[in-house]
C-alpha angles and dihedrals in degrees: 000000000000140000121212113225117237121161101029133060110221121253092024135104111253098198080060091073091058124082122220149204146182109246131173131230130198125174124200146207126229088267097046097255114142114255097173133355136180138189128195096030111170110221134158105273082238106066130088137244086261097054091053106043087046077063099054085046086064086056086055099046079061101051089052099253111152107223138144134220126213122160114196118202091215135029126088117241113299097004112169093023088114095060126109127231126285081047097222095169110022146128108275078242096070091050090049094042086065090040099061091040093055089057093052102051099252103120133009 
């Protein structure tokens, strides 16, 4: 059997063919205050905040932090968050924000 070759050149790197750059990653808790950064973080030059910042989630599942993801395709930043409970009218964010909090503990 053999398998044709594609994407790489023999006897090359292909890591040589990617260009690369430092970016920096903070993630944040409801009130703003920091749960994880990281500096110096090597990604693709491609690739976008959230991608990286979805990598240096990965770093944080390891190390046992509880944390969701959700990424909303409309919505400005914050959206929802001046809303009163019960949140009749707000962002599914803000639902699933206390949401999230209630499971962990955070608020009753």
């Amino acid at each position: 059997m053999h398998i044709a070759r594609r994407f790489t050149t023999e006897g090359q790197d292909p890591y040589e063919t990617v260009a690369f750059r430092s970016a920096v990653s903070e993630i944040r808790n409801p009130d703003g205050s920091v749960v994880f950064a990281a500096e110096g973080i090597e990604v693709p030059a491609e690739w976008s905040q959230v991608a990286c910042d979805i990598l240096a989630q990965k770093y944080l599942r390891k190390a046992g932090v509880p944390f969701d993801l959700h990424i909303y395709q409309k919505g400005r930043h914050g959206i929802g968050l001046n809303d009163k409970p019960p949140f009749a009218n707000a962002h599914p964010w803000a639902v699933d924000c206390v949401f999230w909090l209630k499971e962990q503990g955070f608020v009753k």
